[in-house]
Structures are given as structure tokens and as C-alpha cells.
FIBA-314018 format. One record per residue: residue number from 1; residue in one letter; chain; y, z negated, x negated of N, C-alpha, C in turn. Coordinates in Angstrom, 1 decimal, m for minus. Layout:
BEGIN
firo num: NUM residu: A chaine: A n.v: Y n.w: Z n.u: X ca.v: Y ca.w: Z ca.u: X c.v: Y c.w: Z c.u: X
...
This chain:
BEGIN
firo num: 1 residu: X chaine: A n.v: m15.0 n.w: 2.5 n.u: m28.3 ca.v: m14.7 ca.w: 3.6 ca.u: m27.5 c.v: m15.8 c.w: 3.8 c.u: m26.4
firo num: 2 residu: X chaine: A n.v: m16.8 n.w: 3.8 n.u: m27.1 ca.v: m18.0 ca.w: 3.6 ca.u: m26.0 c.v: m18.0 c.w: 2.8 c.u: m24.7
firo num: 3 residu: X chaine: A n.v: m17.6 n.w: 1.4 n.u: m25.2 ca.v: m17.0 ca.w: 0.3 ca.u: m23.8 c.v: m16.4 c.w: 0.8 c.u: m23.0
firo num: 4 residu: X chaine: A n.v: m15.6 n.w: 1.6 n.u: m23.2 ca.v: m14.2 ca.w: 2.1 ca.u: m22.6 c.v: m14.9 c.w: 3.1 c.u: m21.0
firo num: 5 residu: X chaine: A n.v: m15.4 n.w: 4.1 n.u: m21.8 ca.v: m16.5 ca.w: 5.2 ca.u: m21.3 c.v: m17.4 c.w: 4.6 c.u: m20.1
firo num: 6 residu: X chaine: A n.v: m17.9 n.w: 2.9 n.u: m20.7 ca.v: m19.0 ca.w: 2.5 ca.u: m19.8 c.v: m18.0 c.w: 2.0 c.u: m18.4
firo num: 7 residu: X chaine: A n.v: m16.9 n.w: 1.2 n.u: m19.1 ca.v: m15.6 ca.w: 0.9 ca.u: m18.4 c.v: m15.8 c.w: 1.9 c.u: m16.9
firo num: 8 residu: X chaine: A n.v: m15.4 n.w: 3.0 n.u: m17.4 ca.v: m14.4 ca.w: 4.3 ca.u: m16.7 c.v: m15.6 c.w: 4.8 c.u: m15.7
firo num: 9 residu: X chaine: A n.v: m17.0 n.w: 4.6 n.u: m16.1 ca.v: m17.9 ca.w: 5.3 ca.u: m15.2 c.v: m18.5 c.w: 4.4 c.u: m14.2
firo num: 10 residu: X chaine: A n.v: m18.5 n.w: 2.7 n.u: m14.5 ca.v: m18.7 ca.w: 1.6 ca.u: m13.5 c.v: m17.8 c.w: 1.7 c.u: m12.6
firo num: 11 residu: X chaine: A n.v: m16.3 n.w: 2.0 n.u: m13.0 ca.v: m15.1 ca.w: 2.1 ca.u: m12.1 c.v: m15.0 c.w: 3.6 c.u: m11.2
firo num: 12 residu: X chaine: A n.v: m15.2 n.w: 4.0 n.u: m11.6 ca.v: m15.6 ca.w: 5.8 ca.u: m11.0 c.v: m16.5 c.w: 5.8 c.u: m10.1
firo num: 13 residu: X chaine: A n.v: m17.5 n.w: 5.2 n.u: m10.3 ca.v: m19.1 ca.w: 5.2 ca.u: m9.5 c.v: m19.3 c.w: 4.4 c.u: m8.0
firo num: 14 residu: X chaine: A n.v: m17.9 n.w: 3.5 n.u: m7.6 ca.v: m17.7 ca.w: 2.9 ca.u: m6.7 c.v: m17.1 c.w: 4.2 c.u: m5.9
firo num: 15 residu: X chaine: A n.v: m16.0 n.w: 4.3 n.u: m5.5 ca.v: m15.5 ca.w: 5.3 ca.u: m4.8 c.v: m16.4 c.w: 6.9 c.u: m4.9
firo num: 16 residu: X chaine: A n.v: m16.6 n.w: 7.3 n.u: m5.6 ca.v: m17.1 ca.w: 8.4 ca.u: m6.0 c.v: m18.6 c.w: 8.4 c.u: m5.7
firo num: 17 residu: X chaine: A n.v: m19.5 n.w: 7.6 n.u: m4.4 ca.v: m20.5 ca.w: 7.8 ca.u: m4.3 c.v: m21.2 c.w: 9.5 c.u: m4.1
firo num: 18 residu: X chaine: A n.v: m21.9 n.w: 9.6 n.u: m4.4 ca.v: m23.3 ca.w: 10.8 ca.u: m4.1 c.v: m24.1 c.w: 10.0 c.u: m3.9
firo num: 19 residu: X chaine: A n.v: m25.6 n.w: 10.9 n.u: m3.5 ca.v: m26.8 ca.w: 10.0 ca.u: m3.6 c.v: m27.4 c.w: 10.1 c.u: m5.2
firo num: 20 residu: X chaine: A n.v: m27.9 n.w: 9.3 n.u: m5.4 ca.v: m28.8 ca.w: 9.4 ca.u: m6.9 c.v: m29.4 c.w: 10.5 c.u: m7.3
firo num: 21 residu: X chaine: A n.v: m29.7 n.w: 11.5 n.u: m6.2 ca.v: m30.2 ca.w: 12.8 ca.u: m6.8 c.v: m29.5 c.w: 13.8 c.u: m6.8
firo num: 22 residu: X chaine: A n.v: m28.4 n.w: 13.5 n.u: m6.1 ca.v: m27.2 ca.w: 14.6 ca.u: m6.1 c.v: m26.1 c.w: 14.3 c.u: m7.2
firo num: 23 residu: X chaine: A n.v: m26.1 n.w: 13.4 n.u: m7.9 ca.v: m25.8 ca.w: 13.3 ca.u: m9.0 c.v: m25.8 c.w: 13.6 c.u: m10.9
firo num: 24 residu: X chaine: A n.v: m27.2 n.w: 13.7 n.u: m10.4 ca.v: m27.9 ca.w: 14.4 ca.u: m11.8 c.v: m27.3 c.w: 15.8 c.u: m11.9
firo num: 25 residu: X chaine: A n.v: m27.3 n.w: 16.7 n.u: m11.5 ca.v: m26.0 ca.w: 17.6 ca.u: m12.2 c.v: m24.8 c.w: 17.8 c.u: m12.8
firo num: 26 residu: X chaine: A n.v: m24.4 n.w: 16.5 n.u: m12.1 ca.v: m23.2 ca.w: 16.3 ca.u: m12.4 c.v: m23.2 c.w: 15.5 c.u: m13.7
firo num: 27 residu: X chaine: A n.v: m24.1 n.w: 14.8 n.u: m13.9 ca.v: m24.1 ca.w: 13.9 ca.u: m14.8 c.v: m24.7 c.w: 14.7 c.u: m15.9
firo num: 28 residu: X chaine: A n.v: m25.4 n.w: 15.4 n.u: m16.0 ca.v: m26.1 ca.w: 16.2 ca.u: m16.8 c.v: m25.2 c.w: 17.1 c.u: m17.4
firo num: 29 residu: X chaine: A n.v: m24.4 n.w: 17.6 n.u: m16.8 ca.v: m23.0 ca.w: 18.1 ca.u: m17.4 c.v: m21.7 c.w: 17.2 c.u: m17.9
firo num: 30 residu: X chaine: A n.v: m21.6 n.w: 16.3 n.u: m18.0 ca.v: m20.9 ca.w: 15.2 ca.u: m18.1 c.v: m21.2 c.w: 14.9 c.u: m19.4
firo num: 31 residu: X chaine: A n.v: m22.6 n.w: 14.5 n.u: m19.9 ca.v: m23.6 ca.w: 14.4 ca.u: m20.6 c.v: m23.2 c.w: 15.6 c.u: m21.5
firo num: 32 residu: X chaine: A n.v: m23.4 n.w: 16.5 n.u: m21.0 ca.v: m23.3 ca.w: 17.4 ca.u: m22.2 c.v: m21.6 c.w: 18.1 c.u: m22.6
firo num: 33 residu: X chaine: A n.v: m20.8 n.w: 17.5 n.u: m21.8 ca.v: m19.8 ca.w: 17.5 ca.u: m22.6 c.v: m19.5 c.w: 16.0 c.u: m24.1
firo num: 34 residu: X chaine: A n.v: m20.2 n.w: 15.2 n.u: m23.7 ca.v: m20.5 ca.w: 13.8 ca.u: m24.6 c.v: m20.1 c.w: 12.3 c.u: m23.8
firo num: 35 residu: X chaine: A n.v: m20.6 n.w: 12.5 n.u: m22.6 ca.v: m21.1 ca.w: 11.3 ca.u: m22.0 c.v: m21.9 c.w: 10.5 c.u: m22.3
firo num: 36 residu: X chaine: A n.v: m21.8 n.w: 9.2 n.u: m22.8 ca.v: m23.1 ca.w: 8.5 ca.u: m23.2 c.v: m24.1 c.w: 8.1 c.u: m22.4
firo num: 37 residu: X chaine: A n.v: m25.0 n.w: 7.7 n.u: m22.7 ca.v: m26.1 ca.w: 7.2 ca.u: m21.7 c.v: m26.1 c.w: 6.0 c.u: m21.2
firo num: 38 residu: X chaine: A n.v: m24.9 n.w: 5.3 n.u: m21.6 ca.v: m24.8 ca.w: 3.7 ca.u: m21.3 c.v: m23.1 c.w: 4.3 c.u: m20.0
firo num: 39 residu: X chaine: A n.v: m22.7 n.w: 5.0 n.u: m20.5 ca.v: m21.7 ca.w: 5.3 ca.u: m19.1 c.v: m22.4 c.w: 5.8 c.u: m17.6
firo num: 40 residu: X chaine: A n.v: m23.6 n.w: 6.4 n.u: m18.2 ca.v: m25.1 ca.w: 7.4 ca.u: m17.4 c.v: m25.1 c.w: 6.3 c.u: m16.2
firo num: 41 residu: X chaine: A n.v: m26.2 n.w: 5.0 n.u: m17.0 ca.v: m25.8 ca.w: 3.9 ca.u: m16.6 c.v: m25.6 c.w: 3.5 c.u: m15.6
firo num: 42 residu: X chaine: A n.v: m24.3 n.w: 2.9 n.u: m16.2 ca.v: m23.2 ca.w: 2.5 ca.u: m15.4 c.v: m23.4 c.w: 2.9 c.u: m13.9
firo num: 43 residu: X chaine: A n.v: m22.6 n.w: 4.4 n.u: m14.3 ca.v: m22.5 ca.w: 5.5 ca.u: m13.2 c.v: m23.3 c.w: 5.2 c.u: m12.0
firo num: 44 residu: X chaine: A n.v: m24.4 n.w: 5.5 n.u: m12.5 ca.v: m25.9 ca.w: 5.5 ca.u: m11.6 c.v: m26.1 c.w: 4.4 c.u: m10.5
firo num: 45 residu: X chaine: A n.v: m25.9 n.w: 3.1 n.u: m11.3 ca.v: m26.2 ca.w: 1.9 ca.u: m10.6 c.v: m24.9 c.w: 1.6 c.u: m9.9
firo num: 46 residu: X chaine: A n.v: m23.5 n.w: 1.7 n.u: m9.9 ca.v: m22.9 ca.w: 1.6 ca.u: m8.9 c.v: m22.3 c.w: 2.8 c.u: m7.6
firo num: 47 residu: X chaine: A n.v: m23.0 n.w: 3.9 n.u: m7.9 ca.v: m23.1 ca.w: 4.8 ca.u: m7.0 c.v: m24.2 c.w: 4.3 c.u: m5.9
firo num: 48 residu: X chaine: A n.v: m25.4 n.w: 4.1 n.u: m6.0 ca.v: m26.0 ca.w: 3.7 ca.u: m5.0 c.v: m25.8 c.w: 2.3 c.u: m4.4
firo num: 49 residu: X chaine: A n.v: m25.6 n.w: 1.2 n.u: m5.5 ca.v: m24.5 ca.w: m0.3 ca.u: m5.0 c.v: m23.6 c.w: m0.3 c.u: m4.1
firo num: 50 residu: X chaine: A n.v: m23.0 n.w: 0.7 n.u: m4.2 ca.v: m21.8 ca.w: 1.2 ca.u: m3.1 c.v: m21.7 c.w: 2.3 c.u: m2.2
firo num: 51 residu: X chaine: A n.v: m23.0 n.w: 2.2 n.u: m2.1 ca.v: m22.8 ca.w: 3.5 ca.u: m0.6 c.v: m22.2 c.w: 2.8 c.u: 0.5
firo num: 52 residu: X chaine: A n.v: m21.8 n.w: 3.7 n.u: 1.1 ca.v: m20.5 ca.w: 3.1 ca.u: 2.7 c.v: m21.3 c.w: 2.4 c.u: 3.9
firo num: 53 residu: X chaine: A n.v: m22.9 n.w: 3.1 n.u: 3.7 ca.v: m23.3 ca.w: 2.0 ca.u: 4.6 c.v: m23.6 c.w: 0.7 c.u: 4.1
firo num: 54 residu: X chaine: A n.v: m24.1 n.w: 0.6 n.u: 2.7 ca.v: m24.4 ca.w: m0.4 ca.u: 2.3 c.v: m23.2 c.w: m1.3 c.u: 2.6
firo num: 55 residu: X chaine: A n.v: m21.9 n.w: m1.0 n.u: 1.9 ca.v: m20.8 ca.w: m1.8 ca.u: 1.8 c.v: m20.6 c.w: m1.8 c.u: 2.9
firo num: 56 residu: X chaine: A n.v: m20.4 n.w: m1.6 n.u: 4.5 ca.v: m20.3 ca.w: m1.8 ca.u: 5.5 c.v: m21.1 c.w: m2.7 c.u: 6.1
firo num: 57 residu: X chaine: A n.v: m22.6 n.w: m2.9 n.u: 5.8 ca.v: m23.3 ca.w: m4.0 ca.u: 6.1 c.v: m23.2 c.w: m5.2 c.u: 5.3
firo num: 58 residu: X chaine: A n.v: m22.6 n.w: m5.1 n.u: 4.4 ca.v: m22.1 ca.w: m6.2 ca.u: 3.7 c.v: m21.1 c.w: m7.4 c.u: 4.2
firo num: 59 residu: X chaine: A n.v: m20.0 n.w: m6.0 n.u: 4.1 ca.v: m18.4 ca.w: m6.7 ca.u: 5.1 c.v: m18.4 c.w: m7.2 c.u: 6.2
firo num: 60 residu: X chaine: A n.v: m19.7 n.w: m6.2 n.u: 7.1 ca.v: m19.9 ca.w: m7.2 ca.u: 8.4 c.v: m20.5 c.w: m8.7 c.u: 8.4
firo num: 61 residu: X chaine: A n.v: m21.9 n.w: m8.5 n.u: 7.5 ca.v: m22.6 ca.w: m9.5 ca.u: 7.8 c.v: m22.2 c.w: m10.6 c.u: 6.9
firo num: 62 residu: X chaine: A n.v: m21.7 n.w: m10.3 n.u: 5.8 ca.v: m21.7 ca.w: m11.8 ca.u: 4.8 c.v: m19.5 c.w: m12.1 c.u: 5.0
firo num: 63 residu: X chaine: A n.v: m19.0 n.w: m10.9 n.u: 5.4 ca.v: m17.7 ca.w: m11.2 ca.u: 5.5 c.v: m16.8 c.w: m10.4 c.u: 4.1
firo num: 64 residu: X chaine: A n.v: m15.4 n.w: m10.5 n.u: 4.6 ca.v: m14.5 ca.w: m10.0 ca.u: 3.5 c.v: m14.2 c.w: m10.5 c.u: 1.9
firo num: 65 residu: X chaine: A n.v: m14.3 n.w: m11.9 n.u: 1.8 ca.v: m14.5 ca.w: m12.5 ca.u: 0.7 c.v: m15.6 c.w: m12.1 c.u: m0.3
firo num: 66 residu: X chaine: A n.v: m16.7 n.w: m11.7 n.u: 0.6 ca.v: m18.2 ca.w: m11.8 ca.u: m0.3 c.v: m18.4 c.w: m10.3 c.u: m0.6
firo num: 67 residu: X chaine: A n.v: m17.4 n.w: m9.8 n.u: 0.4 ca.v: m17.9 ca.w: m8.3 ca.u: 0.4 c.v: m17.1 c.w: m8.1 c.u: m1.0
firo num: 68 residu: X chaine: A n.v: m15.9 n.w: m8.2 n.u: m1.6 ca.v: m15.0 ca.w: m8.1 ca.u: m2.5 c.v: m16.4 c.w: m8.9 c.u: m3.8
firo num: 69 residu: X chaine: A n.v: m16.6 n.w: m10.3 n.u: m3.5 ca.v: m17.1 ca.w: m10.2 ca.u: m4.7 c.v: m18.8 c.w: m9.6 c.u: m5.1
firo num: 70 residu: X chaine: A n.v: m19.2 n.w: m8.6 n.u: m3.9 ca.v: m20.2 ca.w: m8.1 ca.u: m4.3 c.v: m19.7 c.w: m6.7 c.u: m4.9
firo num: 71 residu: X chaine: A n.v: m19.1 n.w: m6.3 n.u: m4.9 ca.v: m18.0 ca.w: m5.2 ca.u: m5.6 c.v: m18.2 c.w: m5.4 c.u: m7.1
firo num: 72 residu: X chaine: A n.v: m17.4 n.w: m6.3 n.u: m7.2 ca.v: m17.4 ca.w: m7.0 ca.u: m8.3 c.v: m18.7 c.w: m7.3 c.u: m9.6
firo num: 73 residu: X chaine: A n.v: m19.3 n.w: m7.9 n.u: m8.8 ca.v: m20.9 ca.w: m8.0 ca.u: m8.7 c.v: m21.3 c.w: m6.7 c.u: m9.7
firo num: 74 residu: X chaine: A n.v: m21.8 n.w: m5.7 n.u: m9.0 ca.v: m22.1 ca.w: m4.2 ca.u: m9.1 c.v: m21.3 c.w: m3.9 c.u: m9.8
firo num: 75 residu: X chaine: A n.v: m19.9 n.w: m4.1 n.u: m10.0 ca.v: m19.3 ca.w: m3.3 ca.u: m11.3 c.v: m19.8 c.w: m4.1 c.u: m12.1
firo num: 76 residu: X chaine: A n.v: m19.8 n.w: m5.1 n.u: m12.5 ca.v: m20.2 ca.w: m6.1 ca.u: m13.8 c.v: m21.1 c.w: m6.3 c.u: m14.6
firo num: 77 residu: X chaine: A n.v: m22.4 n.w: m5.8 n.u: m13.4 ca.v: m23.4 ca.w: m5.8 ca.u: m14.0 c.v: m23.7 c.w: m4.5 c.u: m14.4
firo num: 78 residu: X chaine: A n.v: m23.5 n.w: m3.3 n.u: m13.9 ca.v: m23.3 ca.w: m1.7 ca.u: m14.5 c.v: m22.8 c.w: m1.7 c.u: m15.7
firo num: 79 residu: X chaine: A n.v: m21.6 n.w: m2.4 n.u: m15.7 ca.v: m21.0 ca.w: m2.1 ca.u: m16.7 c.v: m21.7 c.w: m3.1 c.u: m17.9
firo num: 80 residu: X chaine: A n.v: m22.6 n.w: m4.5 n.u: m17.9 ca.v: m23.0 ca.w: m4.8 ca.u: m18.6 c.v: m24.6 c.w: m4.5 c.u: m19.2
firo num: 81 residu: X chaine: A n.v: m25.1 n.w: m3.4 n.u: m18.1 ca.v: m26.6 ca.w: m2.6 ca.u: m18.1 c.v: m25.5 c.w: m1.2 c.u: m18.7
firo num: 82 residu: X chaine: A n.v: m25.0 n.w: m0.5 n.u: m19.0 ca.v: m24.5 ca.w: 0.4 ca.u: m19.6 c.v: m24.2 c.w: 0.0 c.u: m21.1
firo num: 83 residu: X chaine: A n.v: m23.6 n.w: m0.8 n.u: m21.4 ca.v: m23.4 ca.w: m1.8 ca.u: m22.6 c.v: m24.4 c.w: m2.0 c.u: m23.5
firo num: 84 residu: X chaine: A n.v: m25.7 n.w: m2.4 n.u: m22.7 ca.v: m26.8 ca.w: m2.8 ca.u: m23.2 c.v: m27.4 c.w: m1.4 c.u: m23.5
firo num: 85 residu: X chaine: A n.v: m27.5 n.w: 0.1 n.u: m22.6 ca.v: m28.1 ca.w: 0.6 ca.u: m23.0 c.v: m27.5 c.w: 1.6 c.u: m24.4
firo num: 86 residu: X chaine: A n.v: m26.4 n.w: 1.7 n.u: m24.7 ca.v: m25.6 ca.w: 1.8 ca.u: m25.5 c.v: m26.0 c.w: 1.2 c.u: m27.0
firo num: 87 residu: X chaine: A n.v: m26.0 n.w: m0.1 n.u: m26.6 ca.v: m26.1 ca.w: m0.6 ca.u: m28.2 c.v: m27.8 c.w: m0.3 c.u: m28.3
firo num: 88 residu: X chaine: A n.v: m28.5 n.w: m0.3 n.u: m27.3 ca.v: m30.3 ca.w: 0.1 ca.u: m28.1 c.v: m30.0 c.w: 1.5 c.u: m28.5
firo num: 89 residu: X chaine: A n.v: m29.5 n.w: 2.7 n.u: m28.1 ca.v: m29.7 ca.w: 4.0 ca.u: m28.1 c.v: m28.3 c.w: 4.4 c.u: m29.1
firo num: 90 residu: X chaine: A n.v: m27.4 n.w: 3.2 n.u: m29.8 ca.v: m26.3 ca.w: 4.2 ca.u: m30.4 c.v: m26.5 c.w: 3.1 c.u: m31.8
């Protein structure tokens, strides 16, 4: 179930950018409804992965193909840095 959680917040954290400090309340309440710290994670590291400028300098400079698999990229590894932080802390 935990996977699922780290799943849902790697996938959420793309679209749903804030900046990293505008997020901590929200996550902090997230958290205390029973968010884990490995979804925290997740969350965190593809929120700033995907800010619009970033992904726009991407799409320009490296192209459409690359831009997709840096997407990709950033959810993958969120979701497998959320995973990890999970199994040390649960």
C-alpha cells in the first residue's frame, strides 16, 4: 500500500508543481492526515524536476523525445527515492 502512495505522489508532483517551500504546508498536512515520508519524497523531488521553466528548457533545447523521457526520468527515480525512504523508516 505504501508503493501505491509513493506511486500517486511521483504522479501528482509533475502537474501539480509549487515551489519547494510553498509546499511544506501542504505536505505537512497531508502528512498528518497519514502520508508517508517516502510519498513526502517522491512529492518533493518531482515538483521542482518539473517546474514549466525547467520542462520548457528542456523541450526546447534537447527536443520532444528527450523532453518525454526526462519526465519519465524524474518520476522513476522519485518514485524509487520514495521507496527507499519508506523501507529505511517503515
Amino acid at each position: 500500500m505504501l508503493a501505491f502512495g509513493v506511486l500517486m505522489a511521483a504522479t501528482i508532483g509533475v502537474p501539480l508543481y509549487a515551489c519547494g517551500g510553498g509546499t511544506i504546508p501542504l505536505l505537512q498536512a497531508w502528512m498528518y492526515d497519514g502520508m508517508s515520508m517516502g510519498s513526502v519524497a517522491a512529492f518533493m523531488i518531482t515538483g521542482p524536476a518539473t517546474k514549466i521553466t525547467n520542462l520548457g528548457a528542456v523541450k526546447i533545447i534537447l527536443g520532444a523525445k528527450r523532453f518525454l523521457l526526462y519526465i519519465v526520468f524524474s518520476m522513476v527515480f522519485s518514485l524509487v527515492c520514495g521507496l527507499v525512504v519508506n523501507m529505511i523508516l517503515y
